[in-house]
C-alpha positions in Angstrom: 189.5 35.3 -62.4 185.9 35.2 -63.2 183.6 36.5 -60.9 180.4 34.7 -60.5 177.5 36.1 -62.1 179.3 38.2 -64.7 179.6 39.2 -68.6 182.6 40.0 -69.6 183.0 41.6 -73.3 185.7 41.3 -75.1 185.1 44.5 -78.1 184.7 47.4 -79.1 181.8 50.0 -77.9 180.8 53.2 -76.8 179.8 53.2 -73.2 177.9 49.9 -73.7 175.4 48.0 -71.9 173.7 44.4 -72.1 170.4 44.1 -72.9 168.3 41.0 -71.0 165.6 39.9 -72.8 162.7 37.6 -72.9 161.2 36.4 -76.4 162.7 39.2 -78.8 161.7 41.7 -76.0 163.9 43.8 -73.9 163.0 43.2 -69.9 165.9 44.7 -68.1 169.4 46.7 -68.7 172.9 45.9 -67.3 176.1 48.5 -67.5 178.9 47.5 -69.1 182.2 49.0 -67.2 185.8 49.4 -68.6 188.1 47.5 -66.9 191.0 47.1 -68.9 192.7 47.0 -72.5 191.4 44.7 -75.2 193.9 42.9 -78.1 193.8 46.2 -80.0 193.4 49.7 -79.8 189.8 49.6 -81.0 188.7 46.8 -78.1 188.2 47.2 -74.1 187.6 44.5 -71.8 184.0 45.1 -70.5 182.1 43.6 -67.3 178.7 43.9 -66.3 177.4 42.2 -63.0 174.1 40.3 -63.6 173.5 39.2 -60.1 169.6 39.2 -59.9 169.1 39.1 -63.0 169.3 35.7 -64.2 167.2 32.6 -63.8 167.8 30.3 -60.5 169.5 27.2 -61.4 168.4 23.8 -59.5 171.0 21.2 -60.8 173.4 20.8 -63.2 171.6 18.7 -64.9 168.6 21.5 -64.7 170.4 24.5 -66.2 168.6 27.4 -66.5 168.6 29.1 -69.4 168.6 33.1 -70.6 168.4 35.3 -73.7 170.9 38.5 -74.0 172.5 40.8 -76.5 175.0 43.1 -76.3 174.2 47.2 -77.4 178.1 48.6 -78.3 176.4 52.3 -77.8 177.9 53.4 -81.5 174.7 51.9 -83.3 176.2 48.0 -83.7 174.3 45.3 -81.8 176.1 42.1 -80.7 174.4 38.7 -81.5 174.0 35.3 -83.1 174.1 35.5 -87.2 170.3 33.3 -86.9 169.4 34.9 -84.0 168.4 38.5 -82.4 169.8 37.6 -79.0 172.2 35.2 -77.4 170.4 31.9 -75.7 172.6 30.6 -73.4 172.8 28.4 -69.7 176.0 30.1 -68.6 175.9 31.8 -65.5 179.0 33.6 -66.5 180.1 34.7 -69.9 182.8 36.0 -71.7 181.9 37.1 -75.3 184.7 37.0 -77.7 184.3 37.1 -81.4 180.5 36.3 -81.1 181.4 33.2 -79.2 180.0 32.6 -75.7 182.7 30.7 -73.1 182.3 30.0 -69.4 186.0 31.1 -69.1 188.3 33.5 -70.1 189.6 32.4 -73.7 192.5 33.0 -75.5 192.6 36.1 -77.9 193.2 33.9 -80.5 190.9 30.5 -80.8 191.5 27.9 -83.4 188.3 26.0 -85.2 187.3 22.5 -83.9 188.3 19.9 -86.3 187.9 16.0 -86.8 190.7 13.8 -86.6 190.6 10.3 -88.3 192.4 7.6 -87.2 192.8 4.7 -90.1 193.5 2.0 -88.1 192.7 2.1 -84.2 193.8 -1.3 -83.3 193.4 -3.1 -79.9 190.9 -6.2 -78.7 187.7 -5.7 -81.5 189.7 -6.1 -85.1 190.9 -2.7 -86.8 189.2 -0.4 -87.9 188.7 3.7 -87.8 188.4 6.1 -85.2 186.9 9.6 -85.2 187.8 11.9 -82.8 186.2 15.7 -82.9 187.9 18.1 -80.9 186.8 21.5 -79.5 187.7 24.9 -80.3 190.7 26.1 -79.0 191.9 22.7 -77.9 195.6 23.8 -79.0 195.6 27.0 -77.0 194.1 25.9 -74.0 196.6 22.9 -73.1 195.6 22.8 -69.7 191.8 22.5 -70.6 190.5 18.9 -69.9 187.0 17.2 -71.4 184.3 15.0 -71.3 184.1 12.3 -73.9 181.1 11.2 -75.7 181.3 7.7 -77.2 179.3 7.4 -80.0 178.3 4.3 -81.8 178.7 4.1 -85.7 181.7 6.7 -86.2 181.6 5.8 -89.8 177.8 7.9 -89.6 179.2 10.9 -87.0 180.5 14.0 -88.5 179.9 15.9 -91.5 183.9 16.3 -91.8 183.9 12.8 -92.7 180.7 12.1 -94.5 182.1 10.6 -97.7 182.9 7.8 -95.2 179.4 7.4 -94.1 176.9 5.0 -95.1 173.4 7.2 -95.8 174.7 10.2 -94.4 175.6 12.3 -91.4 174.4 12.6 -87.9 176.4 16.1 -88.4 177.5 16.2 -85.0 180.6 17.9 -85.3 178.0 21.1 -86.7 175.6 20.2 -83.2 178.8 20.7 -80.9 180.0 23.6 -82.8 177.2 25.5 -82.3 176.1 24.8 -78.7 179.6 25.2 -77.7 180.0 28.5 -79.7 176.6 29.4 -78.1 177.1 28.3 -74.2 174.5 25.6 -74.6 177.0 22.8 -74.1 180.2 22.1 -72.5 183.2 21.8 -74.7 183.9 17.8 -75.0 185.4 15.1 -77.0 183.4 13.5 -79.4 184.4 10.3 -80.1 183.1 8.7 -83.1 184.0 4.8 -82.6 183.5 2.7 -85.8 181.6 -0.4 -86.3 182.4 -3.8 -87.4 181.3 -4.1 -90.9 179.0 -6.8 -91.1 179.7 -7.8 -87.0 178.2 -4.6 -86.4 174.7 -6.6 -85.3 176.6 -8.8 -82.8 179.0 -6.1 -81.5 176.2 -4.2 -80.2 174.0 -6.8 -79.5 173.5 -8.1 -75.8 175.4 -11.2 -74.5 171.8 -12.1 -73.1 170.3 -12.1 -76.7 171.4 -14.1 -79.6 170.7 -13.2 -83.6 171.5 -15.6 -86.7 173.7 -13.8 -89.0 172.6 -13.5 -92.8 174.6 -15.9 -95.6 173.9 -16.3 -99.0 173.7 -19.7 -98.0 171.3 -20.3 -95.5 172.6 -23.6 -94.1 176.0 -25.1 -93.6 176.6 -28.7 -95.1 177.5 -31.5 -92.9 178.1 -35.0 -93.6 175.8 -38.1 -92.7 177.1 -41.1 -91.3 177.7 -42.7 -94.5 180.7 -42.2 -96.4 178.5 -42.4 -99.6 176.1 -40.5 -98.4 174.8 -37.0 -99.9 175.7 -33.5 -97.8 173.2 -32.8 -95.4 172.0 -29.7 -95.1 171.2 -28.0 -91.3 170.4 -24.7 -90.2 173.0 -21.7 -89.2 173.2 -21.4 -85.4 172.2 -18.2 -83.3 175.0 -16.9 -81.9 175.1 -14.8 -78.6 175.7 -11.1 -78.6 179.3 -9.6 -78.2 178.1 -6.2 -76.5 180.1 -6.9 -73.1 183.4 -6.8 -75.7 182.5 -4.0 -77.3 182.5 -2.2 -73.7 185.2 -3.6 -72.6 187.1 -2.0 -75.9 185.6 1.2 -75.1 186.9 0.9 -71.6 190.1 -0.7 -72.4 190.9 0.4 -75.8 189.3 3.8 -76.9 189.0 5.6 -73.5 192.8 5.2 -72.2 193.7 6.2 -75.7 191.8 9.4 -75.4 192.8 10.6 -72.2 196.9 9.4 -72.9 196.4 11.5 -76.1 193.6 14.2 -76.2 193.5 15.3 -72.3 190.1 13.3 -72.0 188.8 13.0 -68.4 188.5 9.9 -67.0 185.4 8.6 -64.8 181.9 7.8 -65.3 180.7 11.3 -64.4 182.6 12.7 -67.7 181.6 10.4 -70.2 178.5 9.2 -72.3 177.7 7.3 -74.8 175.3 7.8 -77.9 173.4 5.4 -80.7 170.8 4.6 -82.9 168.9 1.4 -83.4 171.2 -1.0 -82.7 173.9 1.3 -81.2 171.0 2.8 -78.9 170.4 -1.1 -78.1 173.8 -0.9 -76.8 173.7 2.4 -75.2 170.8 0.7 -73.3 173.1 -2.2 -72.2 175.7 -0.2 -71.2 173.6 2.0 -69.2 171.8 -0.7 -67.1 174.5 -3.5 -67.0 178.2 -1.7 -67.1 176.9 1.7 -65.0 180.4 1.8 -64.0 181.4 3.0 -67.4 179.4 6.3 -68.0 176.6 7.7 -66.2 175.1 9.4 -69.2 173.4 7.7 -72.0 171.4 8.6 -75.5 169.4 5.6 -77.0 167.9 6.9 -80.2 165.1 4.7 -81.8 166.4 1.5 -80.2 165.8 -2.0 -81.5 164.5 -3.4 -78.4 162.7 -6.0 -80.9 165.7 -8.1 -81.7 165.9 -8.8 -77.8 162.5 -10.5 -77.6 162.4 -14.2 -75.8 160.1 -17.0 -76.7 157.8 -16.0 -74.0 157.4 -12.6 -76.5 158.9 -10.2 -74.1 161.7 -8.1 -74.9 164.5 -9.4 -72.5 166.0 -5.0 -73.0 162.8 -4.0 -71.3 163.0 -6.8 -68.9 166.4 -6.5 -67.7 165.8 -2.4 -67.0 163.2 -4.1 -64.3 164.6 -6.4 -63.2 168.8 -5.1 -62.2 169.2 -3.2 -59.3 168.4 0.6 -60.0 171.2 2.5 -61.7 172.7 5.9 -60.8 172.6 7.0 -64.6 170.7 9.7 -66.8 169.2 8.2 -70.3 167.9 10.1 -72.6 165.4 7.6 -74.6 163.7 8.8 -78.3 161.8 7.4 -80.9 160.5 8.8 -84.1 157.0 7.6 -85.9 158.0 5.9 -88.4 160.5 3.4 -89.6 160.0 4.2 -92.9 158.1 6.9 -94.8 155.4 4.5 -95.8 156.0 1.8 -92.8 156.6 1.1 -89.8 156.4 2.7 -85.9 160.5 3.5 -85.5 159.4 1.1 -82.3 157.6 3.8 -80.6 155.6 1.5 -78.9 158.5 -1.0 -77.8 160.2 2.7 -76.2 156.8 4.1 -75.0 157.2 0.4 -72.4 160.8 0.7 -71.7 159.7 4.4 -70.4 157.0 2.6 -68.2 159.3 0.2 -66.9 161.2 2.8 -66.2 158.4 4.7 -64.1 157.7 1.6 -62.5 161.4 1.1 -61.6 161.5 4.5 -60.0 163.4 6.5 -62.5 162.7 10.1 -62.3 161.1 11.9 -65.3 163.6 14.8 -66.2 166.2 13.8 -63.4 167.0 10.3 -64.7 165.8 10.4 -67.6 164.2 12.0 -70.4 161.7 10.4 -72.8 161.2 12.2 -76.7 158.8 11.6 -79.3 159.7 12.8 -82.3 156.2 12.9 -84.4 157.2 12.4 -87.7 160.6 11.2 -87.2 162.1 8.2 -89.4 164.3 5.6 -88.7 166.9 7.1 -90.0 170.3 9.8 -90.2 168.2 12.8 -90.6 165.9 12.7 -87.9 168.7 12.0 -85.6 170.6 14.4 -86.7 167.8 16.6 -86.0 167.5 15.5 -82.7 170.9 15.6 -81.6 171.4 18.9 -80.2 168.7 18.2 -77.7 170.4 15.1 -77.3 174.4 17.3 -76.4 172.5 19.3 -74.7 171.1 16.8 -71.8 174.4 14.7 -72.4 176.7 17.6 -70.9 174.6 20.8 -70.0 176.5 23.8 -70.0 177.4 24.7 -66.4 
């Protein structure tokens, strides 16, 4: 058992000690005592009790976080391969082969790795599912996770990126090194796939509708007159098929994960994650199935496809307008839509954050708003963002 406030080494040393620092400097010193055998002769199991010496923690959702490195006392410092020292939120660690965990590991840990499912069926048509698992998900069989549900598997992880359209969000990478780091709890990531050209209406909300593109822009009909020439008339919008797409997430792709890859169920351990038009849907699932997840990522959100005749964007509108939501949202845009073009709808996201002021929402508690200057609409800057993103999804604790 773990005690609280503790770092536990798993290595070798002579007569070590943990270093605490702040910004690349040494503040304060912590003994490391020898309290039992390691997994070979040249390894100890160290402990060193940091109670006083770490930052207060408010929440969970507020963790805390602190820089360390471990001094073996033979000459050899332990640390991060990019970094001098250890950043981490953990208020107890174990260090074991230069990973961080907020538990006692196995000796042995296996990598994470991305599955692929061909063909997930159930009520959207087929298609593929991406499912990354955590380190040490084999050893630790009695380990259960939180799921993130992100939108556009095809786009996820770098594993699979022959599969992706323009590229990677790389978030297998993110996870692997928050996790390694104690910057992130271990979770499922579950990459679902969109619809191929449904993708707009999949994600879209039943409360908007969008006219799909044709190569032929209108339908023929016939006139009254058998003789008569086709008559041409216009396609028709069709409503948005979002409240499906949740309830396959709910119905479909969540029971499947917890049946098969010890997910946890309930809206506490999941989230879900998108961009444009999967961080529309983010948004919908958020405000209008709360019951689903509490935590949500809406990356440069296309809030304009939602706007009424009246000009306002029915997105925005419903966040005022439904009854306030026990959730946390994490809401972004870049600068740009494209390099030469374009505002990545900053400005539709800059009012959904006011609307969410005026709704009561809590800067930093309910949500959190980025701005990422520079940032395009597309793979890259999210993938850039992301580990921000993990790390408000599912702190580590």
């Amino acid at each position: 058992m773990l005690l609280p406030n503790h770092l536990y080494y798993l290595g070798p040393g002579d007569e070590p000690w943990v270093d605490l620092m702040d910004n690349d400097e040494v503040t304060s010193r912590a003994i490391l005592l020898n309290i039992g055998e390691g997994r070979s002769a040249e390894e100890n199991l160290w402990r060193a009790d940091l109670r006083g010496c770490l930052p207060d923690v408010d929440s969970e959702s507020d963790p805390r976080e602190w820089q360390f490195r471990i001094d073996r006392g033979d000459g050899h410092l332990v640390h991060p391969i990019v970094a001098t020292s250890f950043t981490t939120a953990l208020q107890t660690v174990w260090v074991q082969d230069g990973e961080l965990f907020g538990y006692r590991p196995s000796p042995d840990i296996s990598p994470s790795r991305v599955i692929k499912i061909d063909e997930f069926t159930g009520i959207l048509p087929t298609r593929p599912l991406y499912i990354y698992l955590p380190r040490g998900f084999d050893e630790h069989a009695d380990r259960h996770y939180p799921v993130i549900y992100m939108q556009d598997g095809q786009n996820c992880f770098e594993a699979f990126v022959a599969d992706s359209y323009v590229g990677a969000w790389q978030a297998d990478l993110a996870a692997d090194f928050l996790i390694s780091q104690g910057l992130m709890q271990e979770c499922v990531v579950a990459g679902v796939s969109h619809g191929q050209e449904q993708r707009m209406l999949e994600y879209l909300p039943p409360y908007a509708a969008w006219v799909p593109p044709s190569r032929r822009p209108f339908v023929k009909g016939l006139t009254g007159d058998p003789d008569g020439e086709p008559l041409a008339r216009p396609l028709q919008p069709q409503p948005g098929q979002a409240d499906r797409t949740l309830r396959y997430y709910d119905k479909d792709v969540a029971p499947f994960l917890e049946r098969n890859y010890r997910a946890l169920p309930g809206r506490e351990q999941r989230a879900t994650c998108g961009s444009s038009m999967g961080g529309l849907f983010a948004i919908y699932a958020a405000f209008e199935h709360p019951e689903f997840a509490r935590n949500h990522a809406a990356l440069s959100s296309s809030f304009w496809i939602t706007r009424d005749r009246d000009g306002k964007l029915d997105a925005i509108e419903r966040i005022r307008k439904v009854p306030r939501r026990d959730i946390r949202l994490w809401l972004d845009s870049g600068t740009r839509s494209a390099p030469d073009r374009g505002d990545d709808g900053m400005r539709d996201t800059l009012r959904a954050r006011d609307v969410l002021l005026e709704a009561g929402y809590v800067p930093g508690v309910d949500f959190q708003y980025f701005l990422d200057e520079g940032g395009i609409h597309n793979e890259a800057s999210w993938a850039a963002r992301l580990p921000m993103i993990f790390q408000f999804l599912f702190p580590a604790v």
